[in-house]
MDAnalysis code that builds the backbone (N, CA, C; Angstrom):
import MDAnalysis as mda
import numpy as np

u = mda.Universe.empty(243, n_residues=81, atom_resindex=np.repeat(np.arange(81), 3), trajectory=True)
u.add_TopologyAttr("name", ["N", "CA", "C"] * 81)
u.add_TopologyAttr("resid", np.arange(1, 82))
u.add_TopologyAttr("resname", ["UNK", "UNK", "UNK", "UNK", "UNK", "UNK", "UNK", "UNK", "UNK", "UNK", "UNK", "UNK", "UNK", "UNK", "UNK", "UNK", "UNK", "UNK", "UNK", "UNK", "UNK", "UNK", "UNK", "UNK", "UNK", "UNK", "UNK", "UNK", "UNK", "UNK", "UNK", "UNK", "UNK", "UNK", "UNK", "UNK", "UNK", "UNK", "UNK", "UNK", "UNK", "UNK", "UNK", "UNK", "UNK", "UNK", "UNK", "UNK", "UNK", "UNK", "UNK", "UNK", "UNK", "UNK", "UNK", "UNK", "UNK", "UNK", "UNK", "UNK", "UNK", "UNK", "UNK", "UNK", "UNK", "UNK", "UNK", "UNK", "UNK", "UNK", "UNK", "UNK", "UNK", "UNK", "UNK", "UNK", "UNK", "UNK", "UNK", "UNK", "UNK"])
u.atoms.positions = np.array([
    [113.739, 84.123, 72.320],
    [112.591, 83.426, 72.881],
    [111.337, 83.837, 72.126],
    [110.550, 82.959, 71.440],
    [109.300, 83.241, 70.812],
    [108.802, 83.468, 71.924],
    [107.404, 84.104, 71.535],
    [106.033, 85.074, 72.485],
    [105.291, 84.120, 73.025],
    [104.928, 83.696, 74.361],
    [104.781, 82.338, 75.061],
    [103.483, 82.137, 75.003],
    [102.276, 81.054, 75.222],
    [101.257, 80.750, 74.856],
    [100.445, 81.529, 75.587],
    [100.532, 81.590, 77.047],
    [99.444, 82.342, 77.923],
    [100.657, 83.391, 79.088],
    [100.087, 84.283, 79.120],
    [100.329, 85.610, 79.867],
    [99.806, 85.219, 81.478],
    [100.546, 85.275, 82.443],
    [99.878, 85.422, 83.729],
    [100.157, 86.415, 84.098],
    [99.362, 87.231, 84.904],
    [99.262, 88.418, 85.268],
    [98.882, 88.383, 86.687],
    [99.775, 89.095, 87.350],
    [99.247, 89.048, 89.215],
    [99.835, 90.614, 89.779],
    [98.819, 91.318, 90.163],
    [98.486, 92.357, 90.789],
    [99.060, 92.191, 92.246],
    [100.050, 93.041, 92.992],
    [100.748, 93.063, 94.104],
    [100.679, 94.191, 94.280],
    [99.953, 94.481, 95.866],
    [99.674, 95.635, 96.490],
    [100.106, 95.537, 97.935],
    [101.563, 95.424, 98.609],
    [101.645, 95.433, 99.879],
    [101.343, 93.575, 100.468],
    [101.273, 93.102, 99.531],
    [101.183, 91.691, 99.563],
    [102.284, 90.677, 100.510],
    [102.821, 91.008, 101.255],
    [104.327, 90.804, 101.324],
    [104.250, 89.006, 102.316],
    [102.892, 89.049, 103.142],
    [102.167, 87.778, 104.286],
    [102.093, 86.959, 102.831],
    [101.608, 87.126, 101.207],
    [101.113, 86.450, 100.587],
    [102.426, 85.935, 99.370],
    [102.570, 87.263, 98.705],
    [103.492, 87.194, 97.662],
    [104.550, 85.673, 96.869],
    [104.910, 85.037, 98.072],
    [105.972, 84.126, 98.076],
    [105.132, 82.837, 97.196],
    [104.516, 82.590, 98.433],
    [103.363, 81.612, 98.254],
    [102.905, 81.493, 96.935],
    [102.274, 82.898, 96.132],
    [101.488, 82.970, 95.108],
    [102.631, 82.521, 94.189],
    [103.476, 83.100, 93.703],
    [104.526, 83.177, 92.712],
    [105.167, 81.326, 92.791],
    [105.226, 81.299, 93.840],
    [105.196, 79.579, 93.792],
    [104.553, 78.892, 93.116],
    [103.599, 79.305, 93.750],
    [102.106, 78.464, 93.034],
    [102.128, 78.636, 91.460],
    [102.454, 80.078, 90.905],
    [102.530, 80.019, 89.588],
    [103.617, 79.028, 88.613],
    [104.987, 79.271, 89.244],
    [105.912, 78.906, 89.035],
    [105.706, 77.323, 89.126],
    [104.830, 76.583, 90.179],
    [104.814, 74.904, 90.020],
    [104.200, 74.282, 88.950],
    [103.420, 75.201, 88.078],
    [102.382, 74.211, 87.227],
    [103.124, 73.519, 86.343],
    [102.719, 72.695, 85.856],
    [103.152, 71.931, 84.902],
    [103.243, 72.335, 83.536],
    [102.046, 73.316, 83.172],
    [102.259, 73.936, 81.658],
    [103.539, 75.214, 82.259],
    [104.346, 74.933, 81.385],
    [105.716, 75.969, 81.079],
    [105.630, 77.157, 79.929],
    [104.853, 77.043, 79.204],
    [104.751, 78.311, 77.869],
    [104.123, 79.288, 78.560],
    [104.522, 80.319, 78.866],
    [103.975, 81.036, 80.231],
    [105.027, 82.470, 80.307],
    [104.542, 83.555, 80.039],
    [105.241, 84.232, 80.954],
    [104.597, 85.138, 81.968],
    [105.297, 85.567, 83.241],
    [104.340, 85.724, 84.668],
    [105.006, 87.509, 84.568],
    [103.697, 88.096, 84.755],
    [104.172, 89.570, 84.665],
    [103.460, 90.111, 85.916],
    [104.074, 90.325, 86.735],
    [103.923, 91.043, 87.928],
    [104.046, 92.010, 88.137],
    [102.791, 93.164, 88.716],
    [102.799, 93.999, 88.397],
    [102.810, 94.765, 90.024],
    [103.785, 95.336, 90.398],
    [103.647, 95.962, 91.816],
    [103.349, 97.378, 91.682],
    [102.140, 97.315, 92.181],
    [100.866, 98.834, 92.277],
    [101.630, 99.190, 93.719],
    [102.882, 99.750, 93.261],
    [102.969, 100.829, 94.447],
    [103.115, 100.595, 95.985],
    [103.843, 98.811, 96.353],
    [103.912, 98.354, 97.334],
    [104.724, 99.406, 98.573],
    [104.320, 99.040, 99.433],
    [105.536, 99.888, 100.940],
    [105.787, 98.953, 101.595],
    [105.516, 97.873, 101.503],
    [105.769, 97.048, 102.205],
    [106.960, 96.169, 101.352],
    [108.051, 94.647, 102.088],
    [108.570, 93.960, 101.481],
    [108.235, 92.700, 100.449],
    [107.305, 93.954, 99.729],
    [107.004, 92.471, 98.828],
    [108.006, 92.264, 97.379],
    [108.720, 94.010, 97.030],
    [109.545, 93.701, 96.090],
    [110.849, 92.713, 96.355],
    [111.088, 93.163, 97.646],
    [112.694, 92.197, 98.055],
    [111.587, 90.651, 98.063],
    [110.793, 90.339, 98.275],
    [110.579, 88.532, 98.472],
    [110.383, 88.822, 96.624],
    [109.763, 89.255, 95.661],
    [109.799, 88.896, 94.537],
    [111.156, 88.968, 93.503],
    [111.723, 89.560, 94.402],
    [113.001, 89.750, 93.239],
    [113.748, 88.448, 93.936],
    [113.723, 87.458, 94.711],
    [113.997, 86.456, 95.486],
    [114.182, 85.315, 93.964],
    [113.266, 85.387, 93.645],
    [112.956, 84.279, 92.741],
    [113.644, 84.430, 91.311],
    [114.423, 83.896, 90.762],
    [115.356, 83.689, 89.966],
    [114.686, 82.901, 88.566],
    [113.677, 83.484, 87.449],
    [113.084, 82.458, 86.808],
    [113.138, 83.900, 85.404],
    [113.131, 83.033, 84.522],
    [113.568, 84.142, 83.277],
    [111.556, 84.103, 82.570],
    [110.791, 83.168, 83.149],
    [109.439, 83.641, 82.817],
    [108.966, 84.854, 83.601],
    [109.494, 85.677, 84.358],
    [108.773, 86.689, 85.383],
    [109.631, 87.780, 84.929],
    [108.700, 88.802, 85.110],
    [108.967, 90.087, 84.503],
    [107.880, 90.944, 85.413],
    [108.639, 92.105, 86.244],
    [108.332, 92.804, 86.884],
    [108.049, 94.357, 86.708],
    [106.774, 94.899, 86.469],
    [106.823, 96.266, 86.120],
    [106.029, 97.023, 87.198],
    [107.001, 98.270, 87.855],
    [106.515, 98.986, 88.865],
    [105.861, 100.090, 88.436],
    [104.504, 99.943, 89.314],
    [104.296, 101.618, 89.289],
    [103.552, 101.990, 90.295],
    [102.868, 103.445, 90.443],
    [102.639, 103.744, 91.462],
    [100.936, 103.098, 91.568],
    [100.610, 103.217, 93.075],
    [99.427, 102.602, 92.830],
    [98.187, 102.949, 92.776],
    [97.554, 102.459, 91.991],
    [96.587, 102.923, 91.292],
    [95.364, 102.251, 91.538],
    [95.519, 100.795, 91.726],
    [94.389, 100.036, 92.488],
    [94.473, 98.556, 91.473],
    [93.813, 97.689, 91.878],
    [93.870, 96.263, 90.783],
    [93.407, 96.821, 89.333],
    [92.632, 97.584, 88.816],
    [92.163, 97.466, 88.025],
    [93.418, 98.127, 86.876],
    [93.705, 99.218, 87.298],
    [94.682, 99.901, 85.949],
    [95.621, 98.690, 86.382],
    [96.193, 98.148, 87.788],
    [97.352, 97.516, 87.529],
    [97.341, 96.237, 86.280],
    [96.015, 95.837, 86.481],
    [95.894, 94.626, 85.352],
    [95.871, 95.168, 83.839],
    [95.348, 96.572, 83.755],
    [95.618, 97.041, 82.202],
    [96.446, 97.435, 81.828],
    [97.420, 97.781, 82.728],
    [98.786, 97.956, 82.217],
    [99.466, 96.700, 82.056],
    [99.084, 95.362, 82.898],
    [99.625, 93.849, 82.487],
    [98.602, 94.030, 81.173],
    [98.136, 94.162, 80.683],
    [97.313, 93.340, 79.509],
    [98.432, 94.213, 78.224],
    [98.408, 95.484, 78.417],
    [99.342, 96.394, 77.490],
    [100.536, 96.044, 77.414],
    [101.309, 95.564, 78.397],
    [102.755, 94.969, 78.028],
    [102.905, 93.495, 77.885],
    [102.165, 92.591, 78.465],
    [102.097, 91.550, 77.803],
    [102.168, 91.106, 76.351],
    [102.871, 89.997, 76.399],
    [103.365, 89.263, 74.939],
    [102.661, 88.509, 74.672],
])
C-alpha cells in the first residue's frame, strides 16, 4: 500500500458515549486516500472494545498511557504516514 494522501488523527480519552459515532463519521466520507490513526491516551473506560469493533485496514491504533490531547496528537503526527 503506497503512503495515503491525508492522515486523520483522533485523540480518545475514555470516550466510550462518543467513540462509535466519531469513527463512523470518519469512515463515511467519500474521499478514501486516508489513513485514520487513533490514538487511545490511556482510556478505562470501553472505548478500546467499541474501536477494535470496526474492521477497516485504514485505522491503526496506537496505545499509550495518558498524557492529555496534546502529546496524544504528537505522537499521531510522529507515526503518521
Amino acid at each position: 500500500m503506497s503512503d495515503p494522501a491525508v492522515t486523520v488523527l483522533m485523540p480518545v480519552f475514555n470516550g466510550e458515549r462518543y467513540v462509535a459515532r466519531a469513527v463512523k463519521s470518519i469512515l463515511g466520507q467519500t474521499f478514501r486516500d486516508f489513513e485514520f490513526l487513533i490514538i487511545n491516551d490511556g482510556s478505562t473506560d470501553s472505548s478500546m472494545n467499541i474501536i477494535r469493533e470496526f474492521d477497516d485496514p485504514r485505522i491503526r491504533v496506537i496505545e499509550t498511557k495518558n498524557q492529555g490531547v496534546a502529546a496524544a496528537l504528537h505522537l499521531g503526527m510522529e507515526k503518521a504516514k
